[in-house]
C-alpha positions, 0 to 999 in steps of 0.5 A: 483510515476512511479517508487520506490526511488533510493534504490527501493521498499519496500517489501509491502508483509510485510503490512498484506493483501498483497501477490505478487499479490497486491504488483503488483496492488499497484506498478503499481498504483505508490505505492511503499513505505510505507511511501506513503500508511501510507500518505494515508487519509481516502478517499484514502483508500475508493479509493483503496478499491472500485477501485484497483482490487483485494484489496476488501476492505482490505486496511481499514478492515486490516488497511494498512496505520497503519502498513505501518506506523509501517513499515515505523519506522524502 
């Protein structure tokens, strides 16, 4: 995405791992949401993990896109 949804971004800082300075590096990756990060395949999340600077492989180790997925229930 190059920008959130209408009703704007979703706090990501509430997915465990993530602080502000992640939440900038996804958003300028176009992820925003969490139902996007709870969409992501296996190979998706070995992306970020190997390519998104700063994320080292917590994306899988905390396992973001189950609790992006819990976030995204609410």
């Amino acid at each position: 995405m190059q920008a959130p949804r209408a009703g704007g971004a979703d706090d990501l800082k509430q997915i465990s791992g993530i602080g502000p300075k992640l939440e900038e590096t996804l958003n300028a990756h176009g992820y925003y949401h969490f139902d996007q990060i709870a969409a992501w395949t296996p190979a998706e999340v070995a992306w970020v993990d190997a390519t998104l600077p700063g994320v080292g492989g917590r994306a899988g180790r905390d396992n973001w896109v189950a609790q992006a997925r819990a976030q995204a229930a609410h």
